[in-house]
C-alpha positions, -999 to 999 in steps of 0.1 A, spaced: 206 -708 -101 218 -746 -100 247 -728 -78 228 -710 -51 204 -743 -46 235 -765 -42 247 -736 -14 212 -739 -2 209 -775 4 246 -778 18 238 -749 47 204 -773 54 231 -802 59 257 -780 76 230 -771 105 218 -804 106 253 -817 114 255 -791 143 221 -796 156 239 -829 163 265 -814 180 243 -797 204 236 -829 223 260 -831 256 267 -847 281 249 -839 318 284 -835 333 282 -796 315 248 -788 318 247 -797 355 278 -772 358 257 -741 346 247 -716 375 232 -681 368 269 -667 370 277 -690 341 241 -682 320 248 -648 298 214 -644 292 206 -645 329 236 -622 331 223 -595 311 190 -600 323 203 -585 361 214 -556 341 201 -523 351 168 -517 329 164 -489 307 155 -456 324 142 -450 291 117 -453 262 131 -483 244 108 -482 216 111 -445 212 149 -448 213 152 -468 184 126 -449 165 148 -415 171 181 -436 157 163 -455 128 145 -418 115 131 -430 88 115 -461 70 105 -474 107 79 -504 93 102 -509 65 131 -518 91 118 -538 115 103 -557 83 136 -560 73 152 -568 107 128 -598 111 132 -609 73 171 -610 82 166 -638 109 160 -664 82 191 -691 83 206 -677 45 220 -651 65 231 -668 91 275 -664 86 297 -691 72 332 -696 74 355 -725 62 338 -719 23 357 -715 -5 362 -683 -31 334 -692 -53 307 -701 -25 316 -671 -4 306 -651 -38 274 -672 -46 264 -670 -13 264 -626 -8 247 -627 -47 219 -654 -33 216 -633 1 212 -605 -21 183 -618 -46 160 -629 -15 163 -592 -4 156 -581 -37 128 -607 -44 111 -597 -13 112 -558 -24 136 -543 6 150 -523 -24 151 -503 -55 167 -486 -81 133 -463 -84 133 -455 -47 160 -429 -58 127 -412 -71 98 -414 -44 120 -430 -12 162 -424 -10 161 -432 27 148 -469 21 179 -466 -4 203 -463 26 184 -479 54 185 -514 34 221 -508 32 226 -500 71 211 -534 83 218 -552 52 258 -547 58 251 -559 97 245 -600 84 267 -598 52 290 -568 42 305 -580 11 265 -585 2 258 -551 10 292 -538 -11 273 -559 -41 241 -543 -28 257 -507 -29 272 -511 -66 240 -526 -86 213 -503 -69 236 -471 -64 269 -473 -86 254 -490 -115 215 -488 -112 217 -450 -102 240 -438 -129 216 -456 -156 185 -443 -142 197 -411 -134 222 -404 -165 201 -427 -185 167 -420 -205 139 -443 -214 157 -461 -241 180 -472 -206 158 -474 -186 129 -496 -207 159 -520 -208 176 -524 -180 153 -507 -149 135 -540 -141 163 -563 -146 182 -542 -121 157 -550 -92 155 -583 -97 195 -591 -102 183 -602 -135 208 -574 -150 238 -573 -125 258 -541 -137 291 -527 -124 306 -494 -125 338 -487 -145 353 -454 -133 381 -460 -116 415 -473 -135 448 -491 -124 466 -457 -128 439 -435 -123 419 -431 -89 413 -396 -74 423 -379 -108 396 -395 -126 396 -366 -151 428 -378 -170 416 -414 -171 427 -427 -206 398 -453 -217 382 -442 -248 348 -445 -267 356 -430 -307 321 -424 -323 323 -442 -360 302 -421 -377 302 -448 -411 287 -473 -383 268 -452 -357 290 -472 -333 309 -463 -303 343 -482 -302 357 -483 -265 391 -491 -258 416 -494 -230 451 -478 -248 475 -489 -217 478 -508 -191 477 -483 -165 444 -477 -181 425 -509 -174 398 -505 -151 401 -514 -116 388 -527 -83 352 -536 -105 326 -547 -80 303 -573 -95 328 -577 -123 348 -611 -118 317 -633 -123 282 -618 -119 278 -591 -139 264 -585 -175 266 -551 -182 293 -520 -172 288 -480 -170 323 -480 -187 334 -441 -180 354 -428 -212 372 -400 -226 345 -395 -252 361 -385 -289 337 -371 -320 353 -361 -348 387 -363 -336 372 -339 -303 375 -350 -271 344 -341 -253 360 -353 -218 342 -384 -198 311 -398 -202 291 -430 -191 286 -459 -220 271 -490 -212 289 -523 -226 275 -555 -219 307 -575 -204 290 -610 -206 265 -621 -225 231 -638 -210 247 -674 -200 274 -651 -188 297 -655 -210 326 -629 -215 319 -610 -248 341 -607 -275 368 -581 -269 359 -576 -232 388 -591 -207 380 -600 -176 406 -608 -150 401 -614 -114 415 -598 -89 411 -631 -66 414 -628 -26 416 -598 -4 420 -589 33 384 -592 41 348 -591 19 359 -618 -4 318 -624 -11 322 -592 -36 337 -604 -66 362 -574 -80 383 -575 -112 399 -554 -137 385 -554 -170 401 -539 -203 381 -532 -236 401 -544 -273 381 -516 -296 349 -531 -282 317 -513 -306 283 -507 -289 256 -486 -306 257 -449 -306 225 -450 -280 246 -470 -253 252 -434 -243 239 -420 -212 223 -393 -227 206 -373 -207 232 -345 -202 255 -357 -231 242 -370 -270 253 -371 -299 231 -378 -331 237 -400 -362 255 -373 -380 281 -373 -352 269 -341 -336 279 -336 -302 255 -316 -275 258 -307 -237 238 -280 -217 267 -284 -196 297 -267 -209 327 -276 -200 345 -311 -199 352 -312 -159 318 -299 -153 301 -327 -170 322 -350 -156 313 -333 -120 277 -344 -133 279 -376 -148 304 -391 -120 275 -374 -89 261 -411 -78 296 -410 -62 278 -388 -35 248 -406 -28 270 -438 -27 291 -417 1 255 -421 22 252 -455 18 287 -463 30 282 -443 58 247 -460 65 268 -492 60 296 -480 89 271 -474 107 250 -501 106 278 -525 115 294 -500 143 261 -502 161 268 -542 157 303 -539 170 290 -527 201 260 -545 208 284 -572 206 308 -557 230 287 -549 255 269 -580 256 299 -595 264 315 -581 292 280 -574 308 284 -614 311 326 -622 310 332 -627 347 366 -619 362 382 -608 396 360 -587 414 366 -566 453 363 -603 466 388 -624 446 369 -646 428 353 -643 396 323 -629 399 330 -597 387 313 -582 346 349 -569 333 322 -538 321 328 -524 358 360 -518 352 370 -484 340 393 -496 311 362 -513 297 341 -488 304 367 -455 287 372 -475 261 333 -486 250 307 -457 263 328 -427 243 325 -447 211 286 -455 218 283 -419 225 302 -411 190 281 -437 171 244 -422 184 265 -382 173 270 -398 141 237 -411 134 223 -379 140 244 -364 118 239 -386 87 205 -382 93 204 -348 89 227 -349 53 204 -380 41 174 -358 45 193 -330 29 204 -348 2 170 -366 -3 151 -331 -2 175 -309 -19 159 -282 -40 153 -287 -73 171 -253 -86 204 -271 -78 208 -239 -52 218 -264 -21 242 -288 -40 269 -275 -35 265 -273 -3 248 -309 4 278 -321 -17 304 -311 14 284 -323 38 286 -356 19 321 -358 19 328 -347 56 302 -377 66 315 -405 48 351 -401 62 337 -397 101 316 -426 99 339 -449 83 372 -437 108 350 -447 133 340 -479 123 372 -486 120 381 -476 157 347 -491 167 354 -527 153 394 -525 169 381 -517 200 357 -539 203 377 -566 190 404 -559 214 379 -553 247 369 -585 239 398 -601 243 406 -635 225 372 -643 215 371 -619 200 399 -629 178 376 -654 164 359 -653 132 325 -663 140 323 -629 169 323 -611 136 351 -585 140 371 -599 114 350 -586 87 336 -556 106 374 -544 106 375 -556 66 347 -531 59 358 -508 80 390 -505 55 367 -508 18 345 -479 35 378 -460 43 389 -461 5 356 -466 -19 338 -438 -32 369 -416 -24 401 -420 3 389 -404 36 417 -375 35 415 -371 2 377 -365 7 385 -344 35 408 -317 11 375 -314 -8 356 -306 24 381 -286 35 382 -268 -1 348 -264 -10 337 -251 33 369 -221 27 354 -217 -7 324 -203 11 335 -198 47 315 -175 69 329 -176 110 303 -191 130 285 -166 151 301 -181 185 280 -169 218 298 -162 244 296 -187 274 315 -195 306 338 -220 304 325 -248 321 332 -286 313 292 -294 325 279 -273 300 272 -287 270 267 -251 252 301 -237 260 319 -272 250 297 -267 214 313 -235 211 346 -247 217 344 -268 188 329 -241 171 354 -219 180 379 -246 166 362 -242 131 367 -199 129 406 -205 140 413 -233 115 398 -216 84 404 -181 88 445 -194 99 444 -215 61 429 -189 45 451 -162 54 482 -190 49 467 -197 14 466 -160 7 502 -153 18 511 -179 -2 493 -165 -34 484 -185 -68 520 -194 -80 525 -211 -43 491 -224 -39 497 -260 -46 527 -263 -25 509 -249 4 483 -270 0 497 -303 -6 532 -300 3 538 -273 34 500 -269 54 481 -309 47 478 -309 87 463 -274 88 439 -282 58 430 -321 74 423 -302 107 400 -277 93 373 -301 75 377 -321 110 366 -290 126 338 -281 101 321 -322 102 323 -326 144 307 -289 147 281 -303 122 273 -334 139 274 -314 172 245 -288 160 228 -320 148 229 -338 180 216 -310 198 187 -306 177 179 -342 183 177 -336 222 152 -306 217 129 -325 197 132 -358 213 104 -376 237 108 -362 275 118 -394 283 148 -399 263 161 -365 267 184 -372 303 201 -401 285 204 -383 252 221 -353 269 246 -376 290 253 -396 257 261 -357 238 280 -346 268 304 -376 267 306 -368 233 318 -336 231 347 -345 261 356 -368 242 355 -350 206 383 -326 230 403 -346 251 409 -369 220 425 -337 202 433 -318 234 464 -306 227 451 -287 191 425 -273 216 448 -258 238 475 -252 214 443 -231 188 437 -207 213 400 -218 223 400 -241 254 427 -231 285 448 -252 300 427 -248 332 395 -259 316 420 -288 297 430 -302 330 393 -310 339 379 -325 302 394 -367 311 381 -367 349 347 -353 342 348 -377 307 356 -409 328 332 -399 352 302 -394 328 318 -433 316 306 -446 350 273 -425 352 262 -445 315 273 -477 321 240 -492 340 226 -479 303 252 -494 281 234 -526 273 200 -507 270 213 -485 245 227 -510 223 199 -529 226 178 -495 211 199 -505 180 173 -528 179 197 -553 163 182 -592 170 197 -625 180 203 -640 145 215 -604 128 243 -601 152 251 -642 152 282 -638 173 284 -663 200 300 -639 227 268 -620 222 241 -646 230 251 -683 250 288 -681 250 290 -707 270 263 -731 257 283 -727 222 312 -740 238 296 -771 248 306 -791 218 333 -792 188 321 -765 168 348 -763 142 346 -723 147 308 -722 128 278 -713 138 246 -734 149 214 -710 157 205 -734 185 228 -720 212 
C-alpha cells in the first residue's frame, strides 16, 4: 500500500507540473481560428441521422447502467496514461488501477454465477484506459478466481472467494510451461500424494517443465492454480488444479517456490509475468480442486469423469470463458482505435480542390477505404460476440449446447483479436506521425493486439479446433437461392454461406481420401490452408447471421445505418478474400468485378456518419486520453515531454 500512495502523490505532482505548462503565451492563442479548433472541427460534422442513445445501447447489449457507471468512474485522473515510469511503477500502477475498480464493485469472481456479462463488459472498457490492468484483471477474476470457484468447493471458496474481489488474494494460473503450450496434456509438473503425510508434493522435474508466461506471478501474487500430472499410488491420474500459495502474506516467496521474472516485453509491461518452478513443494491433500477430482486420506482416487484428457478438457474450461473476455478486451480497445482515428482526420487539415489547407484528410478516399470497412467489421463483431456471450452465459444445464458454444468460443476470440490487430495498424498508420507517438495510444493498442493473438490459445491454432470440432458435426447450410446482386445483402450472406458448404464438404472428402493412417499429414502437413479457410468460413457466416438479426430487431431508426454498415461489411468480408471466392466456385468473376467499386462507394455514402458512430461507442474524453483525439493543437502549445495533462 506504501507503494501505490507514493504513485498516487507523484501523478498529483506530475499534473500539477503540467497545469503549469498550460500557461502560454498570447502570440498562440491569438493564432487559433475555427480551422485550427478540433473541437469546432468535429462539431461542423454531419450530425447523426440516427438514435445516438439507442446506438450505443444496441452495441453495449448488456449491463447498460453498469457501463455508463463504469464509463464515468473511468474519468478519475488514476487512469489517466503515463509514460516515462519505470518497470516497477508501471506494475504498481495497473495493480492500483485495478483495486479502485474492484473496491468500487465493477467486478466479481461470483458474477460467474448470477451475471457473466458484467464479467466481460468490465473487461471491454476496462482494457480501453489500461490493457496490461485489464490482462491482470482477466487472470485474478477469470484464470485464477474462476478455476477456484468453479473447480473449487466450499473449503476453496470459504478461503479464498472474498480475498479474490478485493485483490486481498491475488492468484495466478499455472498451466502453461516453457516446453509445453498447446499440448498441455503432456505437461510434466507433478503433485505425488504422500499418503504417510496426507500431503501433495508438487514438483517441476525439468527445465522445459517450469511454468511459463505467469500473469500476476513476478510480484503480486500469493497463491497459484498450479496444473499437474496428478500421481496416487504410483498412478498417474492425468492433470489436475492444486493450489500452492507462492508467497506468503508480506509476500514473501515461500520456501521451495522459485520465482523468476520474466522482466520487459514488447508492450503491457504493467502485467507482471514470470516463470515459476516448484522444489518438491508439499500442500495439504485438500489444496485439490475437488469438485470433479478427490482423493481421500487413504489415497483413494475418484472422478465421475473417466478418462485423463477428459478431465483435463474439464478442469482446464475457464480457458473458454477467458476466450470472451479477450475478445471483449479487442474489442473494447478496437472501438478506441477508431474513435481515435476518426477524430483526427475529421480535424487534420490538408490540401483541398483549392490548394490550401483546408481540406479533413477523412474526404479523401484512402482515409475513408481504409477506416469505414474496419468500423463496419468492428459493429459485425460486436454482434457476433454478443450472441456467443449470451450463449455461453445461458447454456443449458444438461451440458447438451457445450460442445457447440465451445466452437463458437474459439472462432470468436481469433476474429476479434486479428482485427484488433489490423484496427490498431491502420489507425496508427492513417494517422500518420502522431500517431507514432505514445501518448495517441496505438503503441499499446498494437501490444494487446499481439497478447490477445497468443493467450488463451494461438489464433490458428484455435482455428484447427474450430475447424475440427464444426466437420465433426457438419451439416451444409440450407443456402436459398438468390440473384446475384452486389446490392443485396441476402445474396452476398449466401455467398459466404455458400463459402462454408465448399470448404467443409472439399476437407472432408480430402480427410476421407486420405484415411486414418494419413490423417495427420493431411491435416497438418499437406491441407493447413484448406483447414484455416474452412473455420474462416464457418466464424464470418456466424457473425453475418448475427448481424442480420441485429437489423431486424433494432429501433426503426437505426436500421438504414445498420444495413449500410452490414452491407460494407460483407463487400468487404469478399473483396478481402476475392480470389478464394472466385477461385471456390460461389461468386463469378462478373459479380467479382463489381464487389471494390460498389465497397468504395458505400465508403463515401458512411462517411458523414463516421464520427457519429464512433461516438455511439460511447467512449468519453478522459477514457480515450489521446491528444489527436481531443485539442491537438492546444496540447501542442507547450513542452509536454510526450505526457499527458487533462487540461487540453
Amino acid at each position: 500500500m506504501a507503494a501505490a500512495l507514493t504513485l498516487a502523490a507523484r501523478s498529483l505532482l506530475h499534473k500539477k507540473v503540467y497545469q503549469v505548462c498550460s500557461v502560454v503565451s498570447s502570440k498562440y492563442s491569438s493564432a487559433i481560428t475555427d480551422n485550427h479548433n478540433p473541437a469546432a472541427l468535429r462539431e461542423r460534422w454531419a450530425k447523426p441521422q440516427f438514435d445516438l442513445k439507442k446506438m450505443t445501447e444496441v452495441l453495449d447489449h448488456d449491463n447498460l447502467s453498469m457501463r455508463q457507471e463504469m464509463r464515468e468512474f473511468l474519468r478519475d485522473p488514476l487512469f489517466t496514461p503515463r509514460y516515462n515510469i519505470s518497470l516497477s511503477d508501471e506494475r504498481d500502477v495497473a495493480l492500483e488501477r485495478l483495486k479502485k475498480i474492484c473496491d468500487a464493485g465493477f467486478i466479481s469472481v461470483l458474477n460467474f454465477e448470477d451475471n457473466p456479462g458484467k464479467i466481460f463488459a468490465a473487461h471491454e472498457l476496462a482494457a480501453i484506459v489500461d490493457s496490461a490492468m485489464a490482462t491482470k484483471m482477466t487472470v485474478q477474476f477469470n484464470l485464477f478466481g474462476g478455476t477456484v470457484l468453479k473447480l473449487g468447493t466450499q473449503r476453496h471458496h470459504s478461503k479464498l472467494l472474498k480475498g479474490i474481489d478485493t485483490l486481498e488474494d491475488v492468484g495466478c494460473f499455472g498451466l502453461t510451461e516453457l516446453g509445453y503450450g498447446n499440448n498441455a496434456v503432456e505437461m510434466e509438473t507433478t503433485a505425488v500424494f504422500d499418503k504417510d503425510s496426507g500431503e501433495w508434493i508438487v514438483n517441476s522435474p525439468s527445465i522445459l517443465s517450469q511454468k511459463y508466461w505467469i500473469t500476476n506471478g513476478a510480484v503480486h501474487a500469493k497463491h497459484c492454480v498450479v496444473f499437474a500430472r496428478l500421481i496416487v499410488e504410483g498412478k498417474d491420474h492425468g492433470i489436475h488444479g492444486v493450489l500452492v500459495q507462492i508467497r506468503d502474506n508480506q509476500l514473501n516467496t515461500m520456501p521451495g517456490v522459485r520465482v523468476e521474472d520474466m522482466g520487459y516485453k514488447m508492450q503491457l509491461n504493467g502485467v507482471d509475468n514470470a516463470k515459476l518452478v516448484f522444489d518438491n513443494v508439499r500442500v495439504p491433500r485438500e489444496n485439490l480442486l475437488n469438485k470433479f477430482s478427490d482423493v481421500d486420506e487413504s489415497g483413494n482416487f475418484s472422478s465421475p469423469i473417466k478418462g485423463g484428457r477428459a478431465r483435463f478438457l474439464t478442469v482446464a474450461d475457464q480457458l473458454l470463458s477467458g476466450r470472451i473476455c479477450i475478445a471483449s478486451m479487442s474489442q473494447g480497445v478496437a472501438k478506441a482505435s477508431l474513435a481515435i482515428a476518426m477524430r483526427y482526420a475529421a480535424t487534420r487539415l490538408t490540401v483541398g480542390p483549392t490548394g490550401k489547407s483546408d481540406y479533413s484528410i477523412l474526404n479523401y478516399q484512402l482515409q475513408q477505404r481504409a477506416l469505414l470497412p474496419l468500423l463496419a467489421r468492428t459493429y459485425a463483431l460486436n454482434f457476433g460476440l454478443d450472441y456467443v456471450k449470451d450463449r455461453y452465459s445461458n447454456q443449458k444445464e444438461d451440458g447438451s449446447e457445450h460442445q457447440e458454444i465451445v466452437t463458437m468460443c474459439c472462432v470468436i476470440k481469433p476474429l476479434c483479436a486479428w482485427n484488433v490487430e489490423n484496427v490498431s495498424s491502420v489507425s496508427r498508420e492513417r494517422c500518420g506521425g502522431q500517431g507514432y507517438l505514445a501518448a495517441n495510444r496505438f503503441g499499446i493498442f498494437i501490444g494487446l493486439s499481439h497478447a490477445a493473438m497468443t493467450a488463451e490459445g494461438d489464433n490458428s491454432v484455435l482455428m484447427q479446433k474450430v475447424a475440427k470440432e464444426r466437420l465433426a458435426s457438419f451439416k451444409p447450410n440450407a443456402v436459398k437461392e438468390v440473384q446475384a446482386d452486389v446490392d443485396s445483402t441476402e445474396y452476398l450472406h449466401s455467398v459466404l454461406a455458400n463459402r462454408e458448404n465448399v470448404t467443409f464438404m472439399t476437407l472432408g472428402k480430402k480427410l476421407m481420401k486420405a484415411g486414418k493412417e494419413n490423417l495427420f499429414e493431411t491435416w497438418m502437413l499437406q491441407e493447413s490452408d484448406l483447414v484455416q479457410a474452412a473455420a474462416h468460413s464457418f466464424g464470418e457466416r456466424l457473425v453475418s447471421e448475427r448481424f442480420a438479426a441485429v437489423i431486424e430487431s433494432a429501433d426503426e431508426s437505426l436500421k438504414p445505418t445498420l444495413s449500410q454498415l452490414y452491407h460494407l461489411h460483407l463487400l468487404s468480408v469478399i473483396e478481402n478474400k476475392l480470389g478464394e471466392f472466385m477461385l471456390s466456385g460461389v461468386l463469378s468473376p462478373e459479380v467479382a468485378q463489381k464487389v471494390s467499386s460498389r465497397a468504395a462507394q458505400l465508403c463515401i455514402e458512411l462517411t458523414p456518419q463516421s464520427l457519429a458512430l464512433t461516438e455511439a461507442f460511447a467512449i468519453n474524453d478522459e477514457m480515450l486520453s489521446a491528444p489527436i483525439a481531443r485539442d491537438w493543437v492546444k496540447y501542442n502549445e507547450g513542452d509536454n515531454q510526450g505526457e499527458l495533462d487533462c487540461s487540453y
